[in-house]
C-alpha positions as CSV (number, residue, x, y, z in Angstrom):
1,X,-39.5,-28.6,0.4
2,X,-42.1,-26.0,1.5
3,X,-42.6,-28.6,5.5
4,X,-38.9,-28.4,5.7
5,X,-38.7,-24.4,5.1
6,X,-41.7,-24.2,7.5
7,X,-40.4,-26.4,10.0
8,X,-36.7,-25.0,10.0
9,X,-38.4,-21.6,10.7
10,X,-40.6,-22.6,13.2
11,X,-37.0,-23.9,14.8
12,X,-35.1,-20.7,14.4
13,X,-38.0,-18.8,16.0
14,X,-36.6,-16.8,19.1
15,X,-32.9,-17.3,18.1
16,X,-30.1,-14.9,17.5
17,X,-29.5,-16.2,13.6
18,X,-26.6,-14.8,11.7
19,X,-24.9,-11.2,11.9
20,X,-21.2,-9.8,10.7
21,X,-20.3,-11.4,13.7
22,X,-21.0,-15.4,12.7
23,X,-19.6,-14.0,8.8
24,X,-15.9,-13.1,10.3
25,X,-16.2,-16.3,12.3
26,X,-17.2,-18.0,9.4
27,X,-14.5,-16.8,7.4
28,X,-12.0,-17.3,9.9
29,X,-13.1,-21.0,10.4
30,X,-12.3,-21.6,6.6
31,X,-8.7,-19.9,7.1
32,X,-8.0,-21.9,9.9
33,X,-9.0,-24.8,8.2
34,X,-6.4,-23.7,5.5
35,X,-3.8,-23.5,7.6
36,X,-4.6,-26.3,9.4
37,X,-4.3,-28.4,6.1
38,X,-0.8,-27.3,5.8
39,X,0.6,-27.5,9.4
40,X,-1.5,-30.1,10.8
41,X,-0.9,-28.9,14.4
42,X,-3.1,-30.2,17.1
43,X,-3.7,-26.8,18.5
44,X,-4.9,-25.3,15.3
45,X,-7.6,-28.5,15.0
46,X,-8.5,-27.4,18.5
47,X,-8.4,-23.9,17.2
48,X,-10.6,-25.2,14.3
49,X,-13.4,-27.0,17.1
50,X,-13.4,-24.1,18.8
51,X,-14.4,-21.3,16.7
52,X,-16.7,-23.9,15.2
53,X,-18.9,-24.2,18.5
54,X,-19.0,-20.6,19.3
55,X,-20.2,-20.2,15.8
56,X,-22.9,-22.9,16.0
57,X,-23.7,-21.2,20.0
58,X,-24.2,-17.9,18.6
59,X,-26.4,-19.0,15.8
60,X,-28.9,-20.9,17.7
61,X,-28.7,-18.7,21.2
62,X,-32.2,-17.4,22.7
63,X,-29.9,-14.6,24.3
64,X,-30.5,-11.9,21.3
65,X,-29.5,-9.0,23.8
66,X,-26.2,-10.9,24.2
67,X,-25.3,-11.8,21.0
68,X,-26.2,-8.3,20.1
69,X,-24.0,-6.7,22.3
70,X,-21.1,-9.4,21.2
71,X,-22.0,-7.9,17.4
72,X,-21.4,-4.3,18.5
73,X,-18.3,-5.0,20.0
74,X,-17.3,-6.4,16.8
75,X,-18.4,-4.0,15.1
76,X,-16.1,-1.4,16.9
77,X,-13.3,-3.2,16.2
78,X,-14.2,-3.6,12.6
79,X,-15.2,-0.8,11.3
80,X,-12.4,1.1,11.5
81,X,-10.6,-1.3,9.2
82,X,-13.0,-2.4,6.9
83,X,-12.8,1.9,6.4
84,X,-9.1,2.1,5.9
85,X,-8.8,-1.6,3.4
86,X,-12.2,0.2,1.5
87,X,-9.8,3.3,1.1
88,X,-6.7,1.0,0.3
89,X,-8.8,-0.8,-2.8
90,X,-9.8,2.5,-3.9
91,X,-6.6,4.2,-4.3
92,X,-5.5,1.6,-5.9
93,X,-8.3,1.6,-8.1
94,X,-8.0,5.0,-8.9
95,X,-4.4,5.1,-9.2
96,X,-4.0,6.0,-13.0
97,X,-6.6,9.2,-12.5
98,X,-6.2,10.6,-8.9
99,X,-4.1,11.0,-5.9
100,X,-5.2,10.7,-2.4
101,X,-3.4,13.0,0.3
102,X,-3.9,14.2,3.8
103,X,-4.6,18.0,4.6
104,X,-2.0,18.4,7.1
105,X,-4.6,20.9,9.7
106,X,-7.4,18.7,9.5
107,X,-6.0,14.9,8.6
108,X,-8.9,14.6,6.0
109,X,-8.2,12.4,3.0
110,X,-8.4,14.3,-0.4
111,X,-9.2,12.6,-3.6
112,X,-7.1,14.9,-5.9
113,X,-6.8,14.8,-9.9
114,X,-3.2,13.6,-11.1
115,X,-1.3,16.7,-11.7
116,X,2.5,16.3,-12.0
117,X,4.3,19.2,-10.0
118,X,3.9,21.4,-7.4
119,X,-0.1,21.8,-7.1
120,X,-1.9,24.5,-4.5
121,X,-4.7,23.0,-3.0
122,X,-7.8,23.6,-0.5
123,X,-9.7,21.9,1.9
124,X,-13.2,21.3,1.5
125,X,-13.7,20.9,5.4
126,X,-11.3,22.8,6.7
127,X,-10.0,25.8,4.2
128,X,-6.8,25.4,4.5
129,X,-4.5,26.1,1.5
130,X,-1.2,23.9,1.1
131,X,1.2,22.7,-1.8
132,X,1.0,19.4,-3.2
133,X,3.6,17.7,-4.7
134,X,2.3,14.7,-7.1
135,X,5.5,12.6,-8.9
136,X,3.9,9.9,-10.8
């Protein structure tokens, strides 16, 4: 096992490997293939082939300032959301203990404990005092 760990490494020497890029693709590949299982369109199998090579191209590319730059682009995009599904799971998480609202001056998100009724509060980052009305 240790020549064909040695060899496959002496192979991937010089090339781009993966990033969070080749894991969406990756992921996205598998959810095609889901769908494709149930429709059995030929444009999703050429939608299937497709995201396939650009996976394997990316892995094995010599271009690293390329693929890099394809990664931050992705990145950009991503982000953002990966932030706002992380907040999603947590509030639902924390539902039973907290409540999550806006400050209305600054647009921060405040993690508040589950008071029922009119509630007075401040904002860390911006000082600003406003009512909170928790129901549940």
């Amino acid at each position: 096992m240790g020549k064909f760990t040695d060899k496959l490494s002496r192979f991937m020497y010089g090339r781009y490997g993966a990033d969070q890029l080749y894991v969406a693709l990756f992921v996205l590949y598998f959810v095609v293939l889901v769908i494709n299982m149930f429709t059995r369109f030929w444009i999703v199998d050429v939608l299937m082939w497709v995201i396939l090579a650009w996976l394997i191209f990316r892995t094995f590319s010599r271009n690293i300032y390329k693929r890099q730059r394809e990664n931050e682009i992705f990145l950009k995009f991503w982000n953002p959301i990966q932030s706002e599904l992380s907040l999603l799971f947590r509030r639902i998480r924390e539902i039973r203990t907290h409540r999550f609202r806006k400050c209305p001056h600054c647009k921060t998100v405040l993690r508040l404990p589950r008071k029922r009724g009119k509630n007075v509060v401040r904002c860390p980052r911006c000082q600003t005092r406003f009512q909170v009305r928790v129901f549940l």
